[in-house]
C-alpha positions in Angstrom: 13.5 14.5 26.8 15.5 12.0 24.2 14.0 10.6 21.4 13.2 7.5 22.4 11.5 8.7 25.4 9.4 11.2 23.1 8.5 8.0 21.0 7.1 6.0 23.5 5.1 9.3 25.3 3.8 10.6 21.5 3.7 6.8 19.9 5.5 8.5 17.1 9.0 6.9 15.3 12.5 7.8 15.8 12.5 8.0 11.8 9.3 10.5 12.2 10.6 13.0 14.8 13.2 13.2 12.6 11.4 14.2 9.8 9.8 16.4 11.6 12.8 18.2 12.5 14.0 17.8 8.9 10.6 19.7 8.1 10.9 21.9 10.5 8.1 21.5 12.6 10.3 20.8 16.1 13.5 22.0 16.3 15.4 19.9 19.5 18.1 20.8 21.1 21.6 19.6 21.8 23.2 18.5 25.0 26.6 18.0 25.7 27.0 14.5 24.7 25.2 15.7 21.4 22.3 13.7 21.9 18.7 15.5 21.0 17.1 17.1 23.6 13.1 17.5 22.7 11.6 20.4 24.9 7.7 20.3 25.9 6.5 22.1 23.5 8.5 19.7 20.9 6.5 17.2 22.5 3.2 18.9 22.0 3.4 19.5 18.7 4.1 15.8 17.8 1.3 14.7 19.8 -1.1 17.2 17.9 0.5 16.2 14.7 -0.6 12.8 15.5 -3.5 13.6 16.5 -4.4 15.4 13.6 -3.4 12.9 10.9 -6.3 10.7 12.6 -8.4 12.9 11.1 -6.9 13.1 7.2 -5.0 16.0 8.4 -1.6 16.0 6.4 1.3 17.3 7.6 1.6 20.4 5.7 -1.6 21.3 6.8 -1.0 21.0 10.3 1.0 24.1 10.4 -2.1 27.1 11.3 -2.5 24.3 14.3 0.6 24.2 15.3 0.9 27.7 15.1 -1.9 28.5 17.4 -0.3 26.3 19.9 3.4 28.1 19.5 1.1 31.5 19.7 0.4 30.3 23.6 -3.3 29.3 22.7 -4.4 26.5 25.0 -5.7 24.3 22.4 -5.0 24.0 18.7 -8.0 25.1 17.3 -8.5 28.0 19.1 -7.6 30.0 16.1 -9.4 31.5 12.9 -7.2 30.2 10.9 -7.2 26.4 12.8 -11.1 26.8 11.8 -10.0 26.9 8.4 -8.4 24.6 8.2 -11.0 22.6 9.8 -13.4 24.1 6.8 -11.3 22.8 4.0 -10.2 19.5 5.5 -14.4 19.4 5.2 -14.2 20.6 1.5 -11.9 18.0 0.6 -14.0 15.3 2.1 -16.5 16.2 0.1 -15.5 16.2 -2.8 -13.8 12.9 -2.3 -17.6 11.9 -1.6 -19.0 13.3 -5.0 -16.1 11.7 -6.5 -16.2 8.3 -5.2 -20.2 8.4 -5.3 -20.5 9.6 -8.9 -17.7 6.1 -9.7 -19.6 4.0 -8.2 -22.3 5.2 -9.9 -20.5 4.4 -13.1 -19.3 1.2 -11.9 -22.2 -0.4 -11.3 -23.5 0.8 -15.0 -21.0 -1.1 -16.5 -21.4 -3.7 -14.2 -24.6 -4.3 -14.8 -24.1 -3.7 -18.8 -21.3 -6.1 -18.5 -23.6 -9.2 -16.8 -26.4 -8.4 -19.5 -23.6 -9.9 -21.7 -23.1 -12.7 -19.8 -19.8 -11.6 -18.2 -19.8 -13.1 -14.0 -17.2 -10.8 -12.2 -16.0 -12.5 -8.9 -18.2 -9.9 -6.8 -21.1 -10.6 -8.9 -20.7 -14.3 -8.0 -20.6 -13.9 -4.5 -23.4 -11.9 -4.6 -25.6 -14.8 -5.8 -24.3 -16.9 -3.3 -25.7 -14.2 -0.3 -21.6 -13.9 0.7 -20.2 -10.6 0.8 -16.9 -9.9 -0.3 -14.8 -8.4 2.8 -12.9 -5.4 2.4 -9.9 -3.8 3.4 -10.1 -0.7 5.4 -9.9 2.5 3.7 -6.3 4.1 3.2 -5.3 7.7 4.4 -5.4 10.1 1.9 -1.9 11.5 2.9 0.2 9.0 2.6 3.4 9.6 1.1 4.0 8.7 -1.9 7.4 6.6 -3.1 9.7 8.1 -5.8 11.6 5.9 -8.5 14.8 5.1 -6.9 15.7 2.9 -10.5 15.6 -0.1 -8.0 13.7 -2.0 -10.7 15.1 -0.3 -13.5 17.4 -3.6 -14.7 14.1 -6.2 -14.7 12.9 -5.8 -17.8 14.2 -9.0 -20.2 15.5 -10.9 -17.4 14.9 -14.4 -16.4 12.8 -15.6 -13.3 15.1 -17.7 -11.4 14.1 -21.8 -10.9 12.9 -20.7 -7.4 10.3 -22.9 -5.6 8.3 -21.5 -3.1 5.4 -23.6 -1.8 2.4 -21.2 -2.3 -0.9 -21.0 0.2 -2.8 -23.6 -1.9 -0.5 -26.2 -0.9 1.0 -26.6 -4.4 5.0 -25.6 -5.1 5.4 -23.2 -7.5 8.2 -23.1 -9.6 9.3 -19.5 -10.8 10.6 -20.1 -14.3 7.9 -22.5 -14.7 4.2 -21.0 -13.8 3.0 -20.3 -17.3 3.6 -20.5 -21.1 1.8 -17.4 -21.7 1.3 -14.0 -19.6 0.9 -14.3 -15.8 1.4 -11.6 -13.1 3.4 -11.4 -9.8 3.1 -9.0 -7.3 5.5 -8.4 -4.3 4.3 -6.6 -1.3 6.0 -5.4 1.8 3.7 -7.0 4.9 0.1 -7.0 5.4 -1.3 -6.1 9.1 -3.1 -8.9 11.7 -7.1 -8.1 12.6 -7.2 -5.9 15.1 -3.5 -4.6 15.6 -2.5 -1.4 14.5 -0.1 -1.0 11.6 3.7 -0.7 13.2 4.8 2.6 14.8 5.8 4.6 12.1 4.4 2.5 8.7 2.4 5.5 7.7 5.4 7.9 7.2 7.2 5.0 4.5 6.3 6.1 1.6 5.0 2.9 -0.2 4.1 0.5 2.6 1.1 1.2 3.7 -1.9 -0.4 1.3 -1.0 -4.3 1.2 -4.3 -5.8 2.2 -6.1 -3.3 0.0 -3.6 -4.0 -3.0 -4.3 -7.9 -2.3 -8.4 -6.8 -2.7 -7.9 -4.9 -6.1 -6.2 -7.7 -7.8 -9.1 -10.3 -6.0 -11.8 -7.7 -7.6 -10.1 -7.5 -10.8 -8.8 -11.0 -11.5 -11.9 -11.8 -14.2 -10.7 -9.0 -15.6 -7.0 -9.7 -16.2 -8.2 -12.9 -17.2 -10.0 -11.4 -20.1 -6.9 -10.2 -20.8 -4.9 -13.3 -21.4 -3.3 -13.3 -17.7 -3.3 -17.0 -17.4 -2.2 -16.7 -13.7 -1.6 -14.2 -10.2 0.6 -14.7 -7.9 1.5 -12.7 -4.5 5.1 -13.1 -2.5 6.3 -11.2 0.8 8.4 -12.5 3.6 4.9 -12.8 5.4 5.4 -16.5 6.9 3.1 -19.0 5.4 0.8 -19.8 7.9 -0.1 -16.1 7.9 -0.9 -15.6 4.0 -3.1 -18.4 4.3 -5.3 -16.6 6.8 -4.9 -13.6 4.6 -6.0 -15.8 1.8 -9.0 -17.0 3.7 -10.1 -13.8 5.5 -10.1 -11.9 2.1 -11.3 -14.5 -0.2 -8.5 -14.5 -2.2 -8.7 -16.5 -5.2 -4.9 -16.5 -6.0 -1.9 -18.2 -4.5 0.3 -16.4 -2.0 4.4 -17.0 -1.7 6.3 -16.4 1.5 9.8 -15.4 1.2 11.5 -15.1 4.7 14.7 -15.1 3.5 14.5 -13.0 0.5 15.7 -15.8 -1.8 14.1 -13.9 -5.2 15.7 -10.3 -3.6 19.2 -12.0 -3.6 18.8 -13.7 -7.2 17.3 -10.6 -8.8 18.6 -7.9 -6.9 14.9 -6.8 -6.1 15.0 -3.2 -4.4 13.9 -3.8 0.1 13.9 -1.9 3.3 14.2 -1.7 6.9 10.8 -1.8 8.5 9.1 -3.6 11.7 13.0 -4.3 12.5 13.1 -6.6 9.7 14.2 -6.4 5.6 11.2 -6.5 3.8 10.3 -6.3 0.1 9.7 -2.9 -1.5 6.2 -3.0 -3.4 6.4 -4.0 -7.3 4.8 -5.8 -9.7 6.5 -7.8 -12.4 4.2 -9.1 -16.0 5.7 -12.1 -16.6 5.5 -13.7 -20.3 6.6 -17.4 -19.5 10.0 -17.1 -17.5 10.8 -13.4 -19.0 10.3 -10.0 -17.0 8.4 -8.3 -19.4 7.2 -5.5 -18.1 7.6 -3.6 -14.0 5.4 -1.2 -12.1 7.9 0.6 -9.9 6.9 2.5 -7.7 3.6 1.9 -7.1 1.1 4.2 -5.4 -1.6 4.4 -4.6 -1.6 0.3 -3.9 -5.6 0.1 -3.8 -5.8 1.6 -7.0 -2.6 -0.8 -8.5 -5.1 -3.5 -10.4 -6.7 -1.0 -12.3 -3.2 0.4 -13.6 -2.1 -3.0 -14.4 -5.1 -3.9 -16.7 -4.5 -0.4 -18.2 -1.5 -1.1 -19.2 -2.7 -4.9 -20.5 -5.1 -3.5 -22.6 -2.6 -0.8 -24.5 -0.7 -3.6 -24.5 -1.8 -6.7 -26.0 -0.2 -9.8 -27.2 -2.1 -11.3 -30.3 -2.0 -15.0 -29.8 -3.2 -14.7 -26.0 -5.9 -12.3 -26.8 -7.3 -14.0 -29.8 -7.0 -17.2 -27.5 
């Protein structure tokens, strides 16, 4: 079979068959014309490997499965050491679960310590008013993660450009000209529509996965960049307009979104993109703006849901004394 033909049967990418191959997990042959031929039990093994990731199953850890199956075994997991796997794919879970449960634990101590002073987070707010906050679904636990390609590397000091992008609120916004003080602007690549599955392939680039989950952290977290002299947040993609703003609504965002189609701040800042959903898109980065001047860039970012929380880090170690005193 070709690739393409092994894509549409497995619904896995060109890109990820050949990773695969690059990992060594299928090894194709070649015809005369030099094209890839994938044999049937190529095709098997992506189809289990995509099978298995449904289930947090990374793809190193796919191997005792795979094995099995190159061992003539009918099914994957009809080995001792598939079982195994099984047992410590159940481990990890949890222990994610005792993790997770003993920070929420902690989170709602310091919540409630934090309201005893008076303090009104946004989810605190909404819980007054009965309305829940929606959330983003959960991310996978193996996603890849992006390495520093120094795409961002020449930001720091520079000047936004006088760029005017009419944000979701209905109100241009002016690049150069948002705030005096400290403000925040995030760039993400493309967030996915209710009920459609992310585009073939998403999962495997590192970085693009996590945008809806990224726009929730900084939603959850805006009271406290606030604190923390942030006068402002902004969001900008090449997501049309019409789009963000049912993003905006869905998720109860209470920031302004930018759409970029045509990449105008990419071109004037030589922001780092790439190919996805057969279309240019933004890498994810986010820029702390002090008036009109880049002053500091988180690049790469992973994991995206957790992004917030490494930004108000960073706010707090670094402080300006006017804004904070303010």
């Amino acid at each position: 079979m070709r690739a393409g033909e092994v894509s549409k049967a497995t619904g896995a990418s060109i890109k990820a068959l050949r990773y695969y191959e690059e990992r060594g997990f299928i090894s194709p042959g070649h015809g005369a014309n030099l094209y890839r031929e994938y044999s049937v039990q190529d095709v098997r093994i992506v189809s289990e490997i995509r099978a298995l990731s449904v289930l947090g199953i990374g793809l190193q850890q796919t191997r005792p499965f795979l094995d099995c199956l190159r061992d003539g075994h009918e099914h994957s997991d009809d080995c001792p050491q598939s079982l195994a796997a099984y047992q410590q794919r159940i481990d990890q879970l949890d222990s994610v679960i005792s993790r997770l449960t003993s920070t929420r634990r902690e989170l709602d101590r310091q919540m409630n310590v934090a309201a005893r002073r008076g303090f009104r987070s946004v989810r605190t707010q909404m819980k007054e008013t009965n309305v829940s906050l929606p959330q983003a679904d959960a991310l996978p636990n193996d996603l890849p993660a992006p390495e520093d390609d120094g795409g961002a590397r020449h930001l720091p000091g520079r000047q936004l450009p006088p760029l005017t992008f009419n944000a979701t609120d209905g109100k241009p916004i002016k690049l150069d000209d948002v705030a005096a003080g400290r403000w925040v602007l995030y760039l993400y690549p493309l967030t996915g529509e209710p009920g459609r599955d992310v585009p073939r392939g998403w999962d495997e680039i590192p970085g693009a996965r996590g945008c809806s989950q990224e726009a929730c952290s900084f939603r959850d977290n805006l009271s406290a960049l606030q604190a923390l002299g942030v006068a402002q947040v902004l969001a900008l993609s090449t997501d049309p307009a019409d789009y963000q703003r049912d993003l905006v609504d869905r998720l109860h965002l209470p920031y302004s979104m930018l759409s970029d189609p045509q990449l105008c701040l990419a071109r004037a800042l030589d922001l780092p993109t790439f190919e996805g959903d057969g279309q240019t898109l933004y890498k994810r980065l986010t820029l702390v703006v002090h008036g009109s001047t880049i002053e500091h860039v988180f690049y790469p970012i992973f994991p995206p849901d957790k992004h917030a929380d490494e930004v108000l880090a960073w706010l707090a170690a670094n402080p300006r004394t006017s804004e904070t005193s303010a």
